[in-house]
N, C-alpha and C positions, 0 to 999 in steps of 0.2 A: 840650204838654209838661206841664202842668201836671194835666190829664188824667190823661193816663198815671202820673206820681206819684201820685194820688191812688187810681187802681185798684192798683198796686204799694203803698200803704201798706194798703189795705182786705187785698188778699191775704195780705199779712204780719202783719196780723192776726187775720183769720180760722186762719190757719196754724199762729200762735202761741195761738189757744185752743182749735184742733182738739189739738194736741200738751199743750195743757197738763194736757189731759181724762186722759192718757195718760202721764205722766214719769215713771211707773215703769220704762220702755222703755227710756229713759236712764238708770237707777241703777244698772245693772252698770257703766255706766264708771265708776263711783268705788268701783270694784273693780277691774275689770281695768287701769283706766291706773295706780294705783300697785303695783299686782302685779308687771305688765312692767317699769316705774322699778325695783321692788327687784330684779330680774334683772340689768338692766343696771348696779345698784350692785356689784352680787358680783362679775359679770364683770370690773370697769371697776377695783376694786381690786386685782385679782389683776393684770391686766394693767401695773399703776401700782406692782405691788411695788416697789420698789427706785429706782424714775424718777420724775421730777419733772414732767417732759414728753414727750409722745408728740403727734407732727405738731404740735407747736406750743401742743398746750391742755394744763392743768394740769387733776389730776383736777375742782378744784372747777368748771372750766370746762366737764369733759365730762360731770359731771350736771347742770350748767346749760341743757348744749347737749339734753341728752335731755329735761331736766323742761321745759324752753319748747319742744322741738318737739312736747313730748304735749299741751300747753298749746295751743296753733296744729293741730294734730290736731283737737281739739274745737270750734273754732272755724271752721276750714276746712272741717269734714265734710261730705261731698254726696251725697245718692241720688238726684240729678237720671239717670244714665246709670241707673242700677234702673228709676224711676215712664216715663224717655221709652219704654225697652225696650217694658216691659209694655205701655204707652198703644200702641204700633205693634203689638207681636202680637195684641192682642186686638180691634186695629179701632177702638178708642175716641179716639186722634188723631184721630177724624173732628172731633171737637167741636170741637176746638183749631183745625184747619183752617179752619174757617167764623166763627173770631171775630177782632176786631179788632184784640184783642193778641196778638200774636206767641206763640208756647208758652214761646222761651226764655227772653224778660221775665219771663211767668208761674212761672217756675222757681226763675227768677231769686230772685222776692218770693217766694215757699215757701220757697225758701234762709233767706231774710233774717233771715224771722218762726221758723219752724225754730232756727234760730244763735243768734236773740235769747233763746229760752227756752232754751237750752243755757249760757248765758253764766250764769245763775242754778245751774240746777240742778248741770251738769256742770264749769264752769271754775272757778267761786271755790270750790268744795268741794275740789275737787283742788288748787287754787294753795292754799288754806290748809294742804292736808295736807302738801305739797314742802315750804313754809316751815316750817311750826313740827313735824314730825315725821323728816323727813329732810335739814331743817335745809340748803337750796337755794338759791342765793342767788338770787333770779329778780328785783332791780331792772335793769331795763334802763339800759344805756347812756348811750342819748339816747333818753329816754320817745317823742319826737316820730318821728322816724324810724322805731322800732321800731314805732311804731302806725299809720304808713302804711306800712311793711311787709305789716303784719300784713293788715291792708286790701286791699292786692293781693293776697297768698296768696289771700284770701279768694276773690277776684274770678277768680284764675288757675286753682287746685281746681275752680270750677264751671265753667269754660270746659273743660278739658280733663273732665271727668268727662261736659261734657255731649255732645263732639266723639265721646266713647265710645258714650254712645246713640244717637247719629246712626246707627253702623253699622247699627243694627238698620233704616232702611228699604233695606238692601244688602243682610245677612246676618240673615234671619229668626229663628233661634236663634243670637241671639250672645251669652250666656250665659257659654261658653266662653270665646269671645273676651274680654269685661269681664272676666275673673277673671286671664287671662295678664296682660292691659294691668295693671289697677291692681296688680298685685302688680311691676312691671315697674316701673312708675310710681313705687312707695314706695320702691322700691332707688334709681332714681336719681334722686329726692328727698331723699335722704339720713336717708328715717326709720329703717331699721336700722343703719346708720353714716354717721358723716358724711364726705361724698364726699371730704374731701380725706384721707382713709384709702386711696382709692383708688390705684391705678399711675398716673402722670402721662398717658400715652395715654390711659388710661379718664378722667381727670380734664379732658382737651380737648376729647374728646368730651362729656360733661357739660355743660361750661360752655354748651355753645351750644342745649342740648334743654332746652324749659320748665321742664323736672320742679324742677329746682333751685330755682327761685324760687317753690316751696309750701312747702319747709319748710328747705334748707338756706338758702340765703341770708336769710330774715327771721328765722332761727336767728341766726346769725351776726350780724345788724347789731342783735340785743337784746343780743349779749354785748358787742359794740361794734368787732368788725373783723371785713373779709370780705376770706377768699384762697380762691383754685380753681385750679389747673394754672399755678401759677406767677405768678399776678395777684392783686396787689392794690389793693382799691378804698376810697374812701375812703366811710363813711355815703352821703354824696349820692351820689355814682356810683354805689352800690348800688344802693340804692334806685331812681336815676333809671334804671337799665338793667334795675329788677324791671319799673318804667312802661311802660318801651318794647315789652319781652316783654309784659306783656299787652295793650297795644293791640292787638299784632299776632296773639296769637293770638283776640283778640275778634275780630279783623275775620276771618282764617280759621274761627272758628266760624259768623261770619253767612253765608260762603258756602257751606258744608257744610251749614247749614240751609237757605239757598235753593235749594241742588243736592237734598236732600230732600225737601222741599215736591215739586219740580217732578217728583220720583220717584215721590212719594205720589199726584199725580194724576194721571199715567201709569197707575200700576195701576189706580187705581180707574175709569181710561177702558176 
């Protein structure tokens, strides 16, 4: 175990100075995320003409709820489903296959080291600019909660990001497919609104598919209550049901990659 940590911090490091050679790559988001925040300001005023509250939030709450989920966006972000894709069409999983860390570990600490330098360049640039330029109120709730929150998004984004590249030892060009999924994925995550905008049928359906706890739900337990299809949870029960959702889809990722593996050496017999 201890091992394994140590190769997971070497790659997270290397990661983060392969990336840091490169952080230009990253300076359009401190463009484009307060770009899209000023859209959803205009919008979210006009909608708020005359009302105080709509589903339950007060304006200042629904540019709360947008500037901490573009916040958690930049934090969460994953090209694990992109680098696995590639690695399988071009043959080069082979390397991966023959070494003694797993590739998803390996992914894993790219994330890490990747996110770490993202937290410099891309979060506190943007978190300063929501506070002191469009004037956001982005203190959390319960600091603690909302940072193992945020923690699991983390953890749930590269599980499912990474269940996407799996397809690719199925579906050789799934290119297509990643592009349907994550954009599928972000709706009902509630990055273009949040899910409890939704009809209450679409809202029960929700509650129970991951996608929510990447960005709705540790949205919600930063502002400091979480409702979905007529449920509400208290911080801990949030949180503790974001837990449980990700164990479980951690453990259906590790079989999707052992069903893989065993696919991969199939063809190569």
């Amino acid at each position: 175990m201890r091992q394994q940590f140590a190769i997971i911090r070497a790659i997270g490091f290397v990661t983060y100075k392969e990336w840091a050679a490169f952080r230009s790559h990253m300076l359009a988001s401190l463009f484009v995320g307060p770009v899209l925040f000023l859209v959803q300001v205009f919008i979210w005023q006009a909608m708020f003409e005359g009302k105080d509250i709509i589903n339950g939030l007060t304006f200042a709450q629904m540019l709360t709820y947008y500037g901490v989920a573009t916040l958690i966006h930049y934090v969460t972000f994953d090209f694990a489903d992109w680098n696995l894709q590639m690695l399988v069409r071009s043959g080069k999983f082979v390397t991966f296959a023959l070494r003694p860390l797993p590739h998803w570990l390996f992914a894993l600490a790219q994330k890490i080291g990747h996110r770490s330098l993202a937290l410099g360049v891309e979060v506190l640039p943007v978190l300063l600019l929501f506070i002191f330029l469009f004037q956001v109120d982005l203190m959390p709730a319960a600091p603690g909660w909302a940072t193992a929150s945020i923690l699991l998004s983390f953890m749930m984004s590269f599980f499912i990001n990474y269940c996407v590249g799996l397809t690719a030892f199925w579906i050789v060009r799934a290119e297509g497919v990643r592009r349907v999924f994550l954009l599928l994925k972000d709706i009902c995550a509630g990055v273009f609104l949040p899910l409890s905008f939704f009809p209450e049928v679409v809202q029960k359906i929700l509650f129970f598919l991951p996608f929510q706890f990447i960005t709705y739900l540790p949205t919600r337990v930063f502002i400091g209550d979480y409702e979905l299809a007529g449920i509400s949870l208290s911080l801990a029960q949030a949180v503790g049901l974001q837990a449980i959702a990700v164990v479980l889809t951690g453990c259906v990722t590790l079989l999707l990659y052992h069903a893989a593996l065993k696919r991969f050496t199939g063809v190569g017999v």
